[in-house]
N, C-alpha and C positions, 0 to 999 in steps of 0.2 A: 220390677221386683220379681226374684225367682222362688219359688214355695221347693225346697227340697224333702224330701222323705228318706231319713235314714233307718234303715233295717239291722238290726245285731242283735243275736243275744248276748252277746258280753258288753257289759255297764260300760268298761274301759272303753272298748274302741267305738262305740258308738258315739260315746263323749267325746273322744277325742276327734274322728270325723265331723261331729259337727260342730266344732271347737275352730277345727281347720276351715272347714264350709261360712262360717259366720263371718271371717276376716274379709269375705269378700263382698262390699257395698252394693247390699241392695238384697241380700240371699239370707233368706229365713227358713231354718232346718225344724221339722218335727222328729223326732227319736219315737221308734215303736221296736218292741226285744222281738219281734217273729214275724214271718210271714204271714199269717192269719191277720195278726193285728194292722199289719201294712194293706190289706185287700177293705178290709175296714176304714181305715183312714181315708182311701183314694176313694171308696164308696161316700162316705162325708163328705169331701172337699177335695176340689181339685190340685194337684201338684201339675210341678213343670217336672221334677227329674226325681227317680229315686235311685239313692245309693245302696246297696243290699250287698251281703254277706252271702257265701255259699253255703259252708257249711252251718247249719242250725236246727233244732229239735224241730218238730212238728211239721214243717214246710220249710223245707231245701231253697234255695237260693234258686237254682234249678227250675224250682217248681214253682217258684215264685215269677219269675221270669215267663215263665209258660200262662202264667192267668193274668197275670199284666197283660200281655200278648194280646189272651182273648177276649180280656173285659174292659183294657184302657190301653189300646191299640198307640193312641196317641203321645200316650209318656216312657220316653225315654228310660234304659237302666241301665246303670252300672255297677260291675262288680267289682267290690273287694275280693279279691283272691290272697290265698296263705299258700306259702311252699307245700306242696305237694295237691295241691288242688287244677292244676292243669288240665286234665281232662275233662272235669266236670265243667271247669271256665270254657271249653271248647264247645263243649257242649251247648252252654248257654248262651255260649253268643252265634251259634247255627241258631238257637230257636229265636232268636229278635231283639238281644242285650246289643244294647249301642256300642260300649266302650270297658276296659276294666282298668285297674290299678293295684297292682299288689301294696298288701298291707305295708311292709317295709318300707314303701316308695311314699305313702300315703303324704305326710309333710310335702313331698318335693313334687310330687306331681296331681294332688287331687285335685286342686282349685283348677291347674290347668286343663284337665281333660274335662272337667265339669262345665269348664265356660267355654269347650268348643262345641261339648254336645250340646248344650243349652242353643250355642249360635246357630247350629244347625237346625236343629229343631223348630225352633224360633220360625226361620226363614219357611220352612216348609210348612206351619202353620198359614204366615202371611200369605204361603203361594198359592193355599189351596183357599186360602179369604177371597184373595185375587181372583183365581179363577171362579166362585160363585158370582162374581160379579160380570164377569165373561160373557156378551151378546151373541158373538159368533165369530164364526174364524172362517178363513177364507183361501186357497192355496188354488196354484195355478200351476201346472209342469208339462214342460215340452219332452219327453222319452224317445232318445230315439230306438231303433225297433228290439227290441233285448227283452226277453220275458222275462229274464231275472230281477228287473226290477219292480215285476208287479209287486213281489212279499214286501220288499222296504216301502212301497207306495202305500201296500195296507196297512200297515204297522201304523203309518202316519194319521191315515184316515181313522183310524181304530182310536188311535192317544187323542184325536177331534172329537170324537162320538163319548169317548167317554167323560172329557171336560163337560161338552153342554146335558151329558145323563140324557142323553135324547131314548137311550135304550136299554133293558136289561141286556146280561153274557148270552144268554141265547139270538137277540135283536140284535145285538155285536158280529155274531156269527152269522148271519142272514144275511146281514147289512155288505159284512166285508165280503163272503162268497161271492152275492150278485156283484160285486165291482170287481171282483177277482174275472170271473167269466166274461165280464164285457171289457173288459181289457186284453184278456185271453183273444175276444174275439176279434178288436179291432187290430191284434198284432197278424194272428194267422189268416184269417176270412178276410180283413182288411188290406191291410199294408201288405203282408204277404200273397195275399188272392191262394189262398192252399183251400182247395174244399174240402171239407170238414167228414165228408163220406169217406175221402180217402182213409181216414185215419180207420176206419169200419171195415174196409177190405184189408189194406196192407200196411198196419201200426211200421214196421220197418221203413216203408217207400214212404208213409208220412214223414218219420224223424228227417228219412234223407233229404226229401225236397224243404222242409224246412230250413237244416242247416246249407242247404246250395244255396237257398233265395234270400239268406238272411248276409251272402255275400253278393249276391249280385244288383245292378240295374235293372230297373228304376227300385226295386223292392228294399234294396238295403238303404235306401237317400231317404225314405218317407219317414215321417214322425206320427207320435200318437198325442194329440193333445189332450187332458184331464185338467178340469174345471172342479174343486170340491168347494161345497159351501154347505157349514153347519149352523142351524140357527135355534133358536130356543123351541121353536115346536117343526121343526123338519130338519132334515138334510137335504142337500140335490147334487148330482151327481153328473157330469156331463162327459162324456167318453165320443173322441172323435178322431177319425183315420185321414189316411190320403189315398187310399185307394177308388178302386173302384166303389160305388155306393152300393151298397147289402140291403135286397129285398127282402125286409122280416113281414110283410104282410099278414102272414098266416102267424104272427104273435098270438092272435085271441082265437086257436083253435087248437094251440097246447094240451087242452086238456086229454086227449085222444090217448087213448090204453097204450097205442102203437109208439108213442114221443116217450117212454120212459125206456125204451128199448133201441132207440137212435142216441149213440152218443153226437149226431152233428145238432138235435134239438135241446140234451141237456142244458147248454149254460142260457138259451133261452127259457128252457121252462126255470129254470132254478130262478133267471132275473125276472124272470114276471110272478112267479110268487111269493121271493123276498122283499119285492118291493112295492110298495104302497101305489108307484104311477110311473108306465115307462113309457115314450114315445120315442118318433124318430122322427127326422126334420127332413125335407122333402128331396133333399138330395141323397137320401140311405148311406150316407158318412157318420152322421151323429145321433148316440143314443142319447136319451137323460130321464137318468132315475131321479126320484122322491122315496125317501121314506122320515114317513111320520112320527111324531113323539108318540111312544107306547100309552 
């Protein structure tokens, strides 16, 4: 059963909206003449959709639209819109109105658009029910050597972290930089063998010997593999090459004044202090971060 909320100050068409609204089994409409009274309602009891009007005394359609937004993120609006009301319907549906209907159509199309935003809706409640129930997710990818695809790999890791809430947007941004960097690093330091000084003397003769090695043998045939796994109180992160193996030994002596002024120690110091536990496995091919639920 669907709780609608219709908004009008005119008696007629709010009758008549929910006139139209009721014909369809299972949907029970409250009538309020303003927006004020609509912010009221939704404070008392919860709706699935409301239908509202643009133009009206005291509080705009508009503006109504805008504190749904901020105070019941979760419910759906649609607009009634009347000829000559266009702009402001544009408006309102840039600020987070689902769907509209102009008045004249109201008969022939309201029940319809009503019961597809309600479908939608619906679903993306269930998804986010679903996803609290979520233990952890688990991804594997073999990349072959292409930097471009670190952003689409973080993206992915990012839509993981934020299912299990394992961190606030700042711990989001921690989190992704250090895998950003050691992915960075297993393409160039790794699979590519480019040392990372160069880029410190001659940024140009670094770009070049990058795009020459990313055509040639053995350097263009190596893969980078990434392990991601998110759980309710950690993530772990595994970054691993085909090259030669990278002695980070001197990981735990980062601190030093002089490593913020080496771009070749950056994406080290950045991973060892974004993340909660880094080590390397004894052949210097594979890192693997941790980080912990904030």
């Amino acid at each position: 059963m669907a709780k609608i909320l219709v908004v009008d100050d005119s008696v007629m068409d709010r009758t008549l909206a929910g006139k139209l609204l009721e014909k369809h089994s299972g949907w029970t409409v409250t009538p309020v003449e303003n927006g004020s009274a609509a912010l009221a309602a939704l404070k008392r009891e919860p709706f699935d959709l409301v239908l509202t009007d643009l133009q009206m005394p005291e509080m705009s359609g508009l503006e109504l639209v805008s504190a749904i937004r901020g105070q019941h993120a979760h419910v759906p609006v649609i607009l009634m819109t009347a000829h000559g009301s266009e702009e402001i319907a544009l408006q309102a549906l840039q600020r987070g109105a689902a769907s509209y209907v102009p008045k004249q159509n109201l008969a022939r199309d309201l029940i319809e658009t009503a019961d597809n935003v309600l479908t939608v809706a619906t679903a993306e409640r269930n998804q986010q029910r679903l996803l609290e129930c979520l233990m952890r997710t688990e991804s594997h990818f073999l990349l072959e050597n292409d930097p471009s695809l670190i952003p689409p790999l973080i993206g992915h890791v990012r839509e993981n972290l934020l299912r299990m809430n394992l961190c606030d947007e700042t711990g989001l941004i921690r989190v992704t930089m250090a895998l950003s960097e050691a992915l960075t690093m297993a393409f160039v330091r790794g699979n590519l063998e480019i040392d990372p000084e160069l880029r410190e003397r001659d940024e140009k003769a670094y770009e070049q010997q990058l795009l020459e090695r990313r055509r040639q043998k053995p350097y263009r045939d190596r893969r980078v593999h990434v392990a991601a796994k998110e759980l309710l109180h950690e993530a772990r992160y595994v970054v691993r090459h085909e090259g030669p193996g990278l002695d980070l030994t001197h990981l735990p002596e980062l601190e030093s004044a002089a490593t913020f002024d080496k771009v070749s120690d950056r994406g080290l110091l950045l991973i060892r202090t974004f993340m909660d536990e880094v080590t390397q496995d004894s052949t210097g091919k594979e890192m693997t971060m941790v980080k912990r639920r904030d």
